[in-house]
N, C-alpha and C positions, 0 to 999 in steps of 0.2 A: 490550488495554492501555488505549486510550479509555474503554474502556466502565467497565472497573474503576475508571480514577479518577473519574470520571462518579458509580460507586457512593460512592466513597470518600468524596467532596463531600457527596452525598445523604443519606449515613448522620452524618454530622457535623450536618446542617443537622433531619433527624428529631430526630437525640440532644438539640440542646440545645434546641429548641422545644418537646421530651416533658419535657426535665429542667425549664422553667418550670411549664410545666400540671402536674408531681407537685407541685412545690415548692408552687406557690397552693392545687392541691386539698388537701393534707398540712392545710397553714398553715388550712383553712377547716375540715376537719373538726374539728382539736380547737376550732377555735373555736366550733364548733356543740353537740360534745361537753360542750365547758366542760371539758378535761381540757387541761393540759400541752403544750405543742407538742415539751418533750424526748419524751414519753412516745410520742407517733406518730413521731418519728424515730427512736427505739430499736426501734419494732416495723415498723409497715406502711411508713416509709422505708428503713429500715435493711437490712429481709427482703426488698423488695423488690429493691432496687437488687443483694444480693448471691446474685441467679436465676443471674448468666451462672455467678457461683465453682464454685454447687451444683451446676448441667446440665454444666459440665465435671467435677467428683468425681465424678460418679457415673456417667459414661460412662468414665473413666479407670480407676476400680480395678475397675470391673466386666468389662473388659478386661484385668485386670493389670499397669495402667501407676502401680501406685499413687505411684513418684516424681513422677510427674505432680500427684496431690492434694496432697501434703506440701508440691511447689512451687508449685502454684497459692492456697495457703491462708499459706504463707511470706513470698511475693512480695506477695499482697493486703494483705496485713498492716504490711507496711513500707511500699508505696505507697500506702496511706490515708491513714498517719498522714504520714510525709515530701513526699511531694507532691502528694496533696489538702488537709490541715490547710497543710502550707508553703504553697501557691498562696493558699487561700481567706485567712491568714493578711495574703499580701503586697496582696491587693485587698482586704481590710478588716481591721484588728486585731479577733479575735474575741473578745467577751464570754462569761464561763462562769458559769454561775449557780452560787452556793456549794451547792446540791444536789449539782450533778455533780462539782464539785472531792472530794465528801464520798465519795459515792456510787458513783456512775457510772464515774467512771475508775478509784479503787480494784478495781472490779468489773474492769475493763480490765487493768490490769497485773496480777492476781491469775489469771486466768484463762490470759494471756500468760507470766506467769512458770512456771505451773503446764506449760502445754505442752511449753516450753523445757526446763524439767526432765524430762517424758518423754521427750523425746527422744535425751536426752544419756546413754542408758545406759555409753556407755564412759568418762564421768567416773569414774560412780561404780564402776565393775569392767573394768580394764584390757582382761580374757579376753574380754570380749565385744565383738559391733557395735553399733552404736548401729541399732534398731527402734521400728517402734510399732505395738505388740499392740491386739486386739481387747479385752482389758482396759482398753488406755491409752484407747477410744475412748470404753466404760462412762464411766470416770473424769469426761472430759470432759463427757458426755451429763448427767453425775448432778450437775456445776458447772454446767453451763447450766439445769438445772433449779429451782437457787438462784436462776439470775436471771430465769428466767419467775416464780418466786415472788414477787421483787421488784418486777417489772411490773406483776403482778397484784396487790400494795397500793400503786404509784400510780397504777392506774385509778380506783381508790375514793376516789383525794384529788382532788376537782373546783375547781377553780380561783377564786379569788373576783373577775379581773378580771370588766368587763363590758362585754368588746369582743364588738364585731355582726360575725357570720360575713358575710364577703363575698359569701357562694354558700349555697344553699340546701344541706343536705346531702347531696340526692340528683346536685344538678349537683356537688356537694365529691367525693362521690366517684368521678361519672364522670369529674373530669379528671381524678380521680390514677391512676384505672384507663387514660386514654387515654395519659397521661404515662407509665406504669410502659412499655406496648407502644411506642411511640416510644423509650424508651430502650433498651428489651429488643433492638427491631429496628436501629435505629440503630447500636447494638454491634457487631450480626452483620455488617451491611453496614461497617460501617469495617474489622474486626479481618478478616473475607474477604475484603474486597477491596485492605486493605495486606500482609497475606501472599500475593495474588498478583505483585502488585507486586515485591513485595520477593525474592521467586523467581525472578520475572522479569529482576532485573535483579542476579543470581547470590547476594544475602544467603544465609549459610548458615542449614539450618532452626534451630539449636543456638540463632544469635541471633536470629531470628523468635519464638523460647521467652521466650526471654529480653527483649525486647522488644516486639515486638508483641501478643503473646500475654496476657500479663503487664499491659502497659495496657489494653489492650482488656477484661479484665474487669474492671479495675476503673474504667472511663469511665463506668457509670454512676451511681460513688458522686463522680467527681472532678468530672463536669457537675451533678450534683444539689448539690451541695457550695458548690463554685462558684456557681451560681444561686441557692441560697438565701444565699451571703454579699451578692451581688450587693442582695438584697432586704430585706437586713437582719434577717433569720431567723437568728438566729446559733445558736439551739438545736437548730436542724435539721440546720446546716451540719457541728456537730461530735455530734450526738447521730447523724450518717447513719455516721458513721464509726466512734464508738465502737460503737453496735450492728450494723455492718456484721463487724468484728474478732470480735465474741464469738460473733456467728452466724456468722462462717466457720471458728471452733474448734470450737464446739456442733456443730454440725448441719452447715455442706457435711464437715467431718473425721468429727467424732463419726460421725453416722449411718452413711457410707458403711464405714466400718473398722469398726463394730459388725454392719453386717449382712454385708459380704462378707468381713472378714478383713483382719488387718494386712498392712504394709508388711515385707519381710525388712529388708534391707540399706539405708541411707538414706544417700544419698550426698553431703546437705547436709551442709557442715560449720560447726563450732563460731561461727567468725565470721558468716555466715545467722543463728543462731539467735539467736545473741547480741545483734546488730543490732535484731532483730525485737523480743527484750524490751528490748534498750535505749532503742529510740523508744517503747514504750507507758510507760516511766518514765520519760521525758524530757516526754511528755506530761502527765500527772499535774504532774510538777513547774515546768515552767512556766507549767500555770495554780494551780497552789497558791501562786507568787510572788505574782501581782497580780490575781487571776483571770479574767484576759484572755490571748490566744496574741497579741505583738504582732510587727509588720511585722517585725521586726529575727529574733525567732525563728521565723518560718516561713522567714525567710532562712536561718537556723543550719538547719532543716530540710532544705531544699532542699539545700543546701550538701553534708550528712551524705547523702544522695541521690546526689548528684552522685560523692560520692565513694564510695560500697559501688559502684553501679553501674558507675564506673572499676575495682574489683576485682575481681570479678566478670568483667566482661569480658575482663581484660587475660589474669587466671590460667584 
């Protein structure tokens, strides 16, 4: 028991010293690039940070736990946006540049509404369960596709400030390379060593699922997030999130249900799914008000958190 809290400490103390070195190295390469700092948070922050979603989808349905993906890509999705956006929110109101109010989160809720609606086959036909086919993952694959497209014309838009990269680009990308593995490891040793704990000391596993589990992968978009609010990167903080979401629909879902096979019977219900599109449009719209996420709504966030989580649990 020592020794796991011992870990538990150590992996906390790795996570968020990896989460500064990504954040700096991120913030120094497009500066070297001369590209966007949203545009490296959509991709090499974003893909990065969402390693632990994919290594558990693809251990889960390749096993045949595919409720396991549907939850682990449900759950990520709602605690990105409610409490990494809510948290990063309350330690700094965050600035959204009118691209992403246009762009980027449209892209967000559109991808998110689109899932939601696969899922919900018993909306629309009584006689059946609600699944999600090797089709439904095509679908996804071929939306995510749109927004590699999208990425790939703002690489070509180079930036005209004429800020001096901190870090040469070779050191820019070894810390974000040293930061990415501090964060990766840091996860393991937290999310391992509070499930044993938590074992330990009788948690049922159902709420180890449900919580520990469930934070744990997504710690290292909520440390990275955190860190770069902290540093006043605010394009990072919220571009780690929106592209964290589209890459866990795309690619940790898409992929793995396109190569091994849907999900039958899905046991999330209406209220889950519903929640899930509901914060990616709640997002969108409180930064299309003032184009900022300010202290007051990541509180309303947190709050709407606090409360599914009470549901959830209780039922």
């Amino acid at each position: 028991m020592l020794l796991n809290i011992f870990l538990l400490i150590f992996g906390f103390v790795i996570l968020i010293k990896g989460a500064d070195f990504f954040v700096d190295g991120a913030s120094s390469i497009a500066a070297n690039l001369k590209v966007s700092k949203m545009l490296i948070a959509l991709t090499i922050v974003s893909f990065g940070t969402s390693a632990p979603e994919l290594a558990v989808a693809i251990k889960a349905i390749a096993s045949g736990s595919g409720d396991i993906v549907l939850g682990n890509v449900i759950g990520s999705n709602i605690l990105n946006i409610l409490l990494i956006i809510g948290i990063s929110a309350i330690v700094h109101s965050l600035g959204v540049k009118n691209n992403t109010v246009k762009k980027e989160l449209p892209i967000t809720m559109l991808i998110t509404t689109l899932f939601g609606v696969l899922l919900l086959d018993n909306v629309f036909d009584k006689g059946i369960a609600n699944s999600f086919s090797r089709s439904d993952g095509v679908v996804l694959l071929l939306f995510f596709s749109v927004f590699m497209y999208y990425l790939i014309s703002m690489s070509r838009n180079r930036i005209d400030e004429d800020e001096v990269a901190p870090m040469p680009i070779l050191k820019s990308i070894g810390f974000t390379t040293l930061g990415l593995v501090g964060i990766i490891l840091g996860s393991n040793f937290v999310v391992d060593s509070a499930t044993y704990i938590a074992k330990a000391i009788g948690i049922s596993e159902r709420l180890i699922a449900l919580t520990v589990i469930a934070f744990g992968t997504s710690l290292p978009e909520l440390v990275t997030s955190v860190s770069a609010t902290r540093k006043g990167e605010y394009d990072i903080a919220i571009g780690n999130v929106v592209g964290s979401n589209i890459f866990n629909i795309g690619i940790v879902l898409g992929i793995p249900v396109s190569v091994f096979g849907g999900v039958g019977r899905i046991t999330f219900g209406f209220v889950d799914i519903s929640v899930m599109v509901i914060t990616a449009i709640l997002l969108f719209i409180f930064s299309l008000n003032d184009r900022k996420i300010s202290k007051n709504e990541g509180i309303i966030f947190l709050l709407i958190f606090i409360i599914y989580y009470g549901y959830i649990l209780i039922s």
